[in-house]
C-alpha positions as CSV (number, residue, x, y, z in Angstrom):
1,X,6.7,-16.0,16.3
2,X,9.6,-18.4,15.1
3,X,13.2,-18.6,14.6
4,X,14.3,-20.9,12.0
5,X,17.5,-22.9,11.5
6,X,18.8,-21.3,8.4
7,X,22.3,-21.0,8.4
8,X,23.8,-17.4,8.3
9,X,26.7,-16.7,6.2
10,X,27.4,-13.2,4.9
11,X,26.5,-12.8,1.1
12,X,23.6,-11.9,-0.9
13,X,21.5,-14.6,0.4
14,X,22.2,-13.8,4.1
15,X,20.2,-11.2,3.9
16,X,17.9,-14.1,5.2
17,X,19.3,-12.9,8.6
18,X,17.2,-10.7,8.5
19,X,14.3,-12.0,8.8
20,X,16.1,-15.7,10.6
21,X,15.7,-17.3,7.0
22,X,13.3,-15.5,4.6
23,X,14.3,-13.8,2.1
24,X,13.7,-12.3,-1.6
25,X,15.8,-12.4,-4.8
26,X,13.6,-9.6,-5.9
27,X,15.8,-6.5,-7.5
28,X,14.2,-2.3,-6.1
29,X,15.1,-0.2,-7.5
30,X,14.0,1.9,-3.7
31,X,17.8,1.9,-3.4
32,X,16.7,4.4,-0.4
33,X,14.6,1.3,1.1
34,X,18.4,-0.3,2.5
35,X,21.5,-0.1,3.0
36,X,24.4,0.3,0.2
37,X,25.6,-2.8,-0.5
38,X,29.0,-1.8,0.6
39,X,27.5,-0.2,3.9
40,X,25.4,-3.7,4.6
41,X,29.0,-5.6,4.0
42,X,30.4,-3.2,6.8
43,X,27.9,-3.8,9.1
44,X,28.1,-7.7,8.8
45,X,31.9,-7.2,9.3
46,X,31.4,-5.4,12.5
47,X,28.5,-7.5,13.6
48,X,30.2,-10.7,13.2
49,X,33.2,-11.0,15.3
50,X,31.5,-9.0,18.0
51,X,28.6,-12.0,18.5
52,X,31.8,-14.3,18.5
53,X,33.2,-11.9,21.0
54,X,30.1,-12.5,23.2
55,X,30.1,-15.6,22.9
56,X,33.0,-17.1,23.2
57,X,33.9,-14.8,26.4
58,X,30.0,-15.4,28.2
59,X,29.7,-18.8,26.5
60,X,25.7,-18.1,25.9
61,X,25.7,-20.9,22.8
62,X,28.6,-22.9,23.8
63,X,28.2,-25.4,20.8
64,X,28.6,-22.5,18.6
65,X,32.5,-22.9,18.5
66,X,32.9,-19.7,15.9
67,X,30.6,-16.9,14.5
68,X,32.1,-16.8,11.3
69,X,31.4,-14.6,8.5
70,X,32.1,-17.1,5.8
71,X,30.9,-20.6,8.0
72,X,28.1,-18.6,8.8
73,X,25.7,-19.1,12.1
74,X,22.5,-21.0,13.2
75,X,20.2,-18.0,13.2
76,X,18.7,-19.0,16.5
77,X,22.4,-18.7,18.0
78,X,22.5,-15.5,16.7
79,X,19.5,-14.1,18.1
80,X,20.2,-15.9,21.7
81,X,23.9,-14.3,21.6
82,X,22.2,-10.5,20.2
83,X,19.9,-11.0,23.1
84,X,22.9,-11.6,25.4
85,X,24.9,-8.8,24.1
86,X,21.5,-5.8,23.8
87,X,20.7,-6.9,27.6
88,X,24.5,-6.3,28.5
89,X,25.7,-3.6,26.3
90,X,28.8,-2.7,28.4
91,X,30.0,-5.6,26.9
92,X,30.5,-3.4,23.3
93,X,32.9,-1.2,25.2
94,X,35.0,-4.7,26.3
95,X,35.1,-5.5,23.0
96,X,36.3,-2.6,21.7
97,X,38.6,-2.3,24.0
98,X,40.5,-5.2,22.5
99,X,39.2,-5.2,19.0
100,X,41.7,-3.7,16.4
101,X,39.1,-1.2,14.3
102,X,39.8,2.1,12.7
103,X,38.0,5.1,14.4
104,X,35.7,4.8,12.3
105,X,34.4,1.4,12.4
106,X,35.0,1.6,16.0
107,X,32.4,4.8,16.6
108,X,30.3,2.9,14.4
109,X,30.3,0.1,16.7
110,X,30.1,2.4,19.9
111,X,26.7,3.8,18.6
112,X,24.9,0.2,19.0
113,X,24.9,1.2,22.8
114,X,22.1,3.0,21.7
115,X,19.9,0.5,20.8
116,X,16.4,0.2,21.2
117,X,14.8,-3.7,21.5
118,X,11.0,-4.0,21.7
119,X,8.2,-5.1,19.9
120,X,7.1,-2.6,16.8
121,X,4.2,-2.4,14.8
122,X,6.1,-2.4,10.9
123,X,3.1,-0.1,9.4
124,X,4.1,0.9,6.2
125,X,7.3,0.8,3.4
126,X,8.1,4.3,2.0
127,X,11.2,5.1,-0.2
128,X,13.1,5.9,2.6
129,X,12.5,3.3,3.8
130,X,9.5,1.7,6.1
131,X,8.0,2.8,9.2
132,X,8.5,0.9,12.4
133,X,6.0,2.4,15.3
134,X,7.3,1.2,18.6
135,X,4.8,-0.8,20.9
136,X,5.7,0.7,23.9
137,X,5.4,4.9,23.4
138,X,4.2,5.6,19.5
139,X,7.7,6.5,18.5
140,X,7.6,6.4,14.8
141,X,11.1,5.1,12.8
142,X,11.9,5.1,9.7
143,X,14.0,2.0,9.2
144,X,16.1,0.8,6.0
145,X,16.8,-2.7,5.4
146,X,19.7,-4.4,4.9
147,X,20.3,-6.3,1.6
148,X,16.7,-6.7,1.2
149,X,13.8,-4.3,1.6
150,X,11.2,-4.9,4.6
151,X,8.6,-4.7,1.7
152,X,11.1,-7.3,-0.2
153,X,11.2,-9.7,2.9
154,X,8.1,-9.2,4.7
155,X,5.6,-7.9,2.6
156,X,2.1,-6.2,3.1
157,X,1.8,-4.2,6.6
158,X,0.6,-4.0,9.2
159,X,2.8,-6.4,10.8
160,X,4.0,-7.1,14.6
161,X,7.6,-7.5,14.7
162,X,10.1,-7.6,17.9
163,X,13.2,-6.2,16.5
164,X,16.4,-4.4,17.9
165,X,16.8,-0.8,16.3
166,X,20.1,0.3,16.2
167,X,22.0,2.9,14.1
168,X,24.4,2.9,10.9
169,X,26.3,6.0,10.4
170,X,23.2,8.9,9.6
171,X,20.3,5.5,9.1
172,X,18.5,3.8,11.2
173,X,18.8,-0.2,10.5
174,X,18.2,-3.8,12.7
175,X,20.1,-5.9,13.6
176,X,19.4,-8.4,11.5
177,X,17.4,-11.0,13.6
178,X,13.5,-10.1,13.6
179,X,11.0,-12.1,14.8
180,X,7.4,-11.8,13.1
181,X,4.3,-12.5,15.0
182,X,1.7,-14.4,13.1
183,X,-0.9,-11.8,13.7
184,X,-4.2,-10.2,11.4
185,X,-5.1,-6.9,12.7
186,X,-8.8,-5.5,12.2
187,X,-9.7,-2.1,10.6
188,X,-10.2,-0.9,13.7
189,X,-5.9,-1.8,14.5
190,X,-5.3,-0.7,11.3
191,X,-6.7,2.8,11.6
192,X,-5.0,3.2,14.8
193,X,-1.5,2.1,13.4
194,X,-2.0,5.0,10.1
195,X,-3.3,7.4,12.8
196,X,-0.1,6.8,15.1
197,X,2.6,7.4,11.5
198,X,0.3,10.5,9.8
199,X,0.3,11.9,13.6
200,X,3.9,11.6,13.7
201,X,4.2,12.3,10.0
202,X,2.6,15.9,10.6
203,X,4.6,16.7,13.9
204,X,7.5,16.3,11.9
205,X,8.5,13.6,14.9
206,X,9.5,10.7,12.7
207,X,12.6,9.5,13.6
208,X,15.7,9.0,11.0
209,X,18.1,8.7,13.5
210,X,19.0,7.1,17.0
């Protein structure tokens, strides 16, 4: 896997966060695939003063003076201060504690304690978006990008991803900083990933929420 040195800065092209540095230009018009743009502009709002919250009060990338939104971020501090903060995740209620957000921003915020870090297999993109299967017990989610599609930024599936899940209001999104594994699954991998969604698919056991 790898985390490149892009810089993160929260417009269009930062949807390169996403995927620490890759991303497409490409227009859906799966609008159901992601976010809204105004809902993705929220979240980067949110997300951004927390990891300088982090950071500047458990000093995990000390060199990282400010997470700005319009400086932007070395992606690899921003996944070393997410990994920080989704180990800790008391440290969400610190910072709301201080923060000055509306209710609901704040609740928004307060949901992240839900999160769910792992390693996922991303099997397939659907309009709703695609379908993460979790590594650990089969749970199927159905994930929406933020201002790019998975199918946008990561293409054909099967892939092996660690991600953090966490949710957005009613969706279920990441948060931002995936790492791919270079890996080609076989047939036989491939036929167990489809087994594990259409299994899920048919128990009505996908999961739309966190």
């Amino acid at each position: 896997k790898e985390c490149r040195s892009d810089r993160w800065a929260d417009n269009t092209n930062a949807a390169a966060l996403e995927c620490c540095g890759r991303v497409s230009d490409k227009v859906t018009k799966e609008q159901d695939m992601r976010l809204e743009r105004s809902d993705t502009e929220l979240f980067y709002k949110l997300w951004f003063p927390l990891l300088d919250y982090v950071n500047k009060k458990y000093h995990v990338c000390p060199e990282a003076e400010t997470i700005d939104q319009e400086l932007g971020v070395d992606a690899c501090d921003a996944k070393a201060i997410a990994d920080y903060l989704w180990s800790h995740t008391g440290v969400i209620e610190e910072y709301l504690a201080t923060a000055n957000l509306s209710d609901e921003h704040a609740q928004i915020a307060a949901g992240w304690v839900q999160c769910k870090p792992g390693k996922y297999i991303l099997e397939r993109h659907l309009k709703k978006g695609s379908a993460f299967i979790s590594a650990e017990d089969g749970t199927v989610y159905m994930v929406k990008g933020l201002f790019s599609t998975w199918a946008e930024m990561l293409g054909e599936c099967p892939i092996l991803l660690d991600a953090v899940l966490i949710p957005f209001r009613d969706s279920i999104i990441s948060d931002g900083l995936v790492m791919p594994y270079r890996i080609c699954f076989g047939k036989g991998a491939r036929e167990d990933f489809k087994d594990a969604y259409m299994n899920a698919k048919r128990n009505s056991a996908i999961r739309f929420s966190i």
